[in-house]
C-alpha positions as CSV (number, residue, x, y, z in Angstrom):
1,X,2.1,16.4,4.5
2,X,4.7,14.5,5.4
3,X,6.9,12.5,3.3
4,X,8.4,9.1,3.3
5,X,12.3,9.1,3.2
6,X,14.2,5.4,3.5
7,X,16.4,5.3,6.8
8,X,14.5,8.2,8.2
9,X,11.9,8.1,10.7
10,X,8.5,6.5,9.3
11,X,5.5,9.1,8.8
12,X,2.4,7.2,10.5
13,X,-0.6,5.8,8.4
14,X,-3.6,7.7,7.8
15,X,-6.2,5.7,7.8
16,X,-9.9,6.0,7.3
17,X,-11.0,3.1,9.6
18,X,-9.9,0.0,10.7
19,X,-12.2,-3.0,10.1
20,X,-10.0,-5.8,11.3
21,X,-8.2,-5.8,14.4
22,X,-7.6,-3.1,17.1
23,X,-6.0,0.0,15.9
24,X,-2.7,0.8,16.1
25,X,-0.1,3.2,14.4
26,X,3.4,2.7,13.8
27,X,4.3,5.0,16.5
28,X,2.7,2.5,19.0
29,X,4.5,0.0,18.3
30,X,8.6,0.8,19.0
31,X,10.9,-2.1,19.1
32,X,8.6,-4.2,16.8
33,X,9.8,-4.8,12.8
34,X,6.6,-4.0,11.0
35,X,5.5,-4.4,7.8
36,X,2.5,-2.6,6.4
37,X,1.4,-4.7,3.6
38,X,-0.8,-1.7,0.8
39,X,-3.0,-3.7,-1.6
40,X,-6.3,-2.7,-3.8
41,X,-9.2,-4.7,-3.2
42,X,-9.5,-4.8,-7.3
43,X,-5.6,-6.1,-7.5
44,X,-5.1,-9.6,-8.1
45,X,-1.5,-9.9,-8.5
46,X,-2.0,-8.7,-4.6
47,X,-4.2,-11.5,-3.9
48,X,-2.4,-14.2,-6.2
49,X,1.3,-12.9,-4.5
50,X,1.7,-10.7,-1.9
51,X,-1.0,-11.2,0.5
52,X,-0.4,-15.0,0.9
53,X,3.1,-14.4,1.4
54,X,2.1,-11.5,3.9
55,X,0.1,-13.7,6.1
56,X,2.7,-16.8,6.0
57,X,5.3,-13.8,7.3
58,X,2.5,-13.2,10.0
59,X,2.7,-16.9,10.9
60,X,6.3,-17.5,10.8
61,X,7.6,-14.3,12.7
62,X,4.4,-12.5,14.8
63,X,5.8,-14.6,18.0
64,X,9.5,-13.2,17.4
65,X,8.7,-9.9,17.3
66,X,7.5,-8.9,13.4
67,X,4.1,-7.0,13.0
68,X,1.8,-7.2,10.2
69,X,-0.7,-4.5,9.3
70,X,-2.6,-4.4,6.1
71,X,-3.6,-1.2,4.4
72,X,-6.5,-1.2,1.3
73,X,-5.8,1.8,-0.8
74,X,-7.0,3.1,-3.7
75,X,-5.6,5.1,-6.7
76,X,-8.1,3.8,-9.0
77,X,-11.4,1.8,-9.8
78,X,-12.7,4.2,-6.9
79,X,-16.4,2.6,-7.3
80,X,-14.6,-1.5,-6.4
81,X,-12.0,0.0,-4.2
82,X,-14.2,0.7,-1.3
83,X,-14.5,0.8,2.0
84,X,-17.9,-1.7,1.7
85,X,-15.7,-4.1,-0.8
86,X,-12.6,-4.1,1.9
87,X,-15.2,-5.1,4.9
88,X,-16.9,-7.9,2.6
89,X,-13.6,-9.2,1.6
90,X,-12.3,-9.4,5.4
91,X,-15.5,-10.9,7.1
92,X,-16.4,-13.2,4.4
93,X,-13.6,-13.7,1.6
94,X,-15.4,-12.1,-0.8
95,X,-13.9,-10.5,-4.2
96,X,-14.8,-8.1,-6.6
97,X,-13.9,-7.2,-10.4
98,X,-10.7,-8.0,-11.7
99,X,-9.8,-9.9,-8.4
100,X,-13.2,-12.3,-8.5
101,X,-12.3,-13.0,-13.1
102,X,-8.5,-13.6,-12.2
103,X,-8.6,-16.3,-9.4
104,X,-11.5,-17.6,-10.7
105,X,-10.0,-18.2,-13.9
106,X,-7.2,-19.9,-11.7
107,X,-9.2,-22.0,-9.6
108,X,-7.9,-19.9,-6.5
109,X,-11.2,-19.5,-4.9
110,X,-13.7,-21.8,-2.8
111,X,-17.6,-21.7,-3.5
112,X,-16.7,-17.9,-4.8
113,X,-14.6,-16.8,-1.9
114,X,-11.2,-16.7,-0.8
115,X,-9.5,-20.4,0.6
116,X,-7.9,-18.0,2.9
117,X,-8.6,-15.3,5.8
118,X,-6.2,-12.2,6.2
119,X,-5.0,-13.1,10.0
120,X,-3.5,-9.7,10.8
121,X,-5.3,-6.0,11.7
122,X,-6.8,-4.5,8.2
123,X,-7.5,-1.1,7.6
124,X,-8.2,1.5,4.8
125,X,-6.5,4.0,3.6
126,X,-7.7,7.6,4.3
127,X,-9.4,9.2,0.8
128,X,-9.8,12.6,0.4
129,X,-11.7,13.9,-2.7
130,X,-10.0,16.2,-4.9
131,X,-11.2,19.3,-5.0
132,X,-9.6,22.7,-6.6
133,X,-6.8,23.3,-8.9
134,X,-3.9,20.7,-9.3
135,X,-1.3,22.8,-7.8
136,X,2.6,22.9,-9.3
137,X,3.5,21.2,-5.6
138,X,1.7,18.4,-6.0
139,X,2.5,17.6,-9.9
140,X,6.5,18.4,-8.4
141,X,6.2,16.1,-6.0
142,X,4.5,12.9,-8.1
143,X,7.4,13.7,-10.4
144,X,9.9,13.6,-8.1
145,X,8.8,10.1,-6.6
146,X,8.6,8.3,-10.2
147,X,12.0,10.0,-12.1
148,X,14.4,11.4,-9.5
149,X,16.7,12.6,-12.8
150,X,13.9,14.8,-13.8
151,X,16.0,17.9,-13.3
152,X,18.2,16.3,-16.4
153,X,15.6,16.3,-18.6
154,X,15.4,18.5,-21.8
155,X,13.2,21.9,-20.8
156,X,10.5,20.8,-23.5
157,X,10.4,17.6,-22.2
158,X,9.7,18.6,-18.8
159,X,7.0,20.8,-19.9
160,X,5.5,17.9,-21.8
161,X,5.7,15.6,-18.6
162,X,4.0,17.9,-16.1
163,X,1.2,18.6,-18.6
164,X,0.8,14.9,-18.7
165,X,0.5,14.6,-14.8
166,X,-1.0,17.5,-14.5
167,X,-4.3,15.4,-16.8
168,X,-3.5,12.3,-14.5
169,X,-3.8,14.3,-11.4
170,X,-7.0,16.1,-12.7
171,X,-9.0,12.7,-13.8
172,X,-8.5,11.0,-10.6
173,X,-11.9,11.6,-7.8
174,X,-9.6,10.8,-4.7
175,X,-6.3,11.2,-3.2
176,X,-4.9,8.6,-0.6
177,X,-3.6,9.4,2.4
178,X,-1.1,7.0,3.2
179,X,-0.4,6.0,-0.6
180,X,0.9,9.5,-1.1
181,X,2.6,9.8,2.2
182,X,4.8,7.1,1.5
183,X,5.4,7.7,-2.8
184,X,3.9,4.8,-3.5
185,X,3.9,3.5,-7.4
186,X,1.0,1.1,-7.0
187,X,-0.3,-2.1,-5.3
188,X,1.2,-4.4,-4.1
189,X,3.3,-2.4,-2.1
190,X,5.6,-3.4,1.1
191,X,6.8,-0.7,3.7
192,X,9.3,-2.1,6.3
193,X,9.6,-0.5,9.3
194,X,12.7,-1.1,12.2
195,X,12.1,-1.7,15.7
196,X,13.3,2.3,15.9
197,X,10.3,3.3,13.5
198,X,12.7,4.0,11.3
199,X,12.1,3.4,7.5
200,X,14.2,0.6,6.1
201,X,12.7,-0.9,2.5
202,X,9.5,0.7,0.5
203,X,8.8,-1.8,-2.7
204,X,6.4,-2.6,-5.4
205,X,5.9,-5.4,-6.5
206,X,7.7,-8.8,-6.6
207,X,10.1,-8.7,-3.2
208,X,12.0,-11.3,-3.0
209,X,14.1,-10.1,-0.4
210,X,11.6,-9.8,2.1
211,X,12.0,-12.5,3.9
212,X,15.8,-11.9,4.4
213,X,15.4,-8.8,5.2
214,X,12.9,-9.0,8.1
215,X,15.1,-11.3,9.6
216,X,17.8,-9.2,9.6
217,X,15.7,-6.5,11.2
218,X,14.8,-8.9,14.1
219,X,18.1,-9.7,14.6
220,X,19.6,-5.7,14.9
């Protein structure tokens, strides 16, 4: 598989299907900016935050050039973060678990649903269900993406720290695609692409700079 590196050339998304839009890779769309916007279906800091700010980006910036692709993952709650879930949520603003208790608690949603569409393509990510051993590659490279000092670790530490991924790794059903491709640390995430495909900004979370930064991008 190949892997993510910032101001390197983008890997492409893997993606199981799309359900909004017409699809499209990141390798179709030179001289665009792009940002792939990776949320959870059962996330509602993604629905609260980072979607709304993804689809006023869409609004402000799709005519200047900036692309906006949305990607459901899941590393987690595999039986709410589904493909069915992501197709009721896009044709009918329909949420599940933690999503539907959160912004119902906040008086974010409208007879049950979402006040808002997603305007821009929607797909999901590609799972793939675990099967065999965890191998000493893959508990290497989850390490390496969460604590790049690893290496300075004490030796009984280390040990201790790969048996520990080694029982995350085991418990989880699926591995996704694109999640992994890209060393993701959880949802929401934000991948900014150049109008080279070139990598430029891979975040979680809060990204305040986002808005700066794409128009820097539209700008080179």
């Amino acid at each position: 598989m190949i892997i993510a590196s910032l101001h390197q050339q983008s890997p492409l998304l893997s993606v199981s299907e799309w359900v909004q839009g017409t699809p499209v890779n990141i390798d179709q769309l030179s001289g665009k900016v792009v940002l792939v916007e990776i949320f959870q279906v059962n996330c509602p800091g993604c629905f609260l935050y980072s979607l709304p700010q993804a689809i006023h980006l869409h609004q402000q910036y799709a005519a200047q050039g900036m692309v906006v692709l949305g990607v459901a993952t899941a590393f987690e709650d595999f039986d709410k973060n589904t493909l069915e879930n992501l197709v009721r949520l896009v044709n009918g603003g329909e949420v599940v678990g933690e999503t539907l208790n959160t912004l119902k608690q906040q008086g974010q949603l409208t007879n049950g649903c979402l006040p808002y569409r997603i305007a821009f393509p929607v797909a999901m990510d590609r799972l793939v269900k675990r099967q065999g051993d965890v191998t000493i590659e893959a508990i290497q490279t989850f390490i390496a993406a969460k604590l790049p000092d690893f290496n300075q670790y004490p030796a009984d530490s280390q040990h201790k720290l790969q048996q520990h991924v080694r029982q995350y790794l085991e418990a989880l059903d699926y591995h996704a695609e694109t999640f992994e491709r890209f060393q993701l640390q959880g949802t929401p995430s934000h991948i900014l692409i150049d109008k080279q495909g070139v990598l430029r900004a891979c975040e979680f979370g809060a990204y305040p700079n986002l808005e700066a930064q794409i128009l820097t991008l539209l700008r080179e």
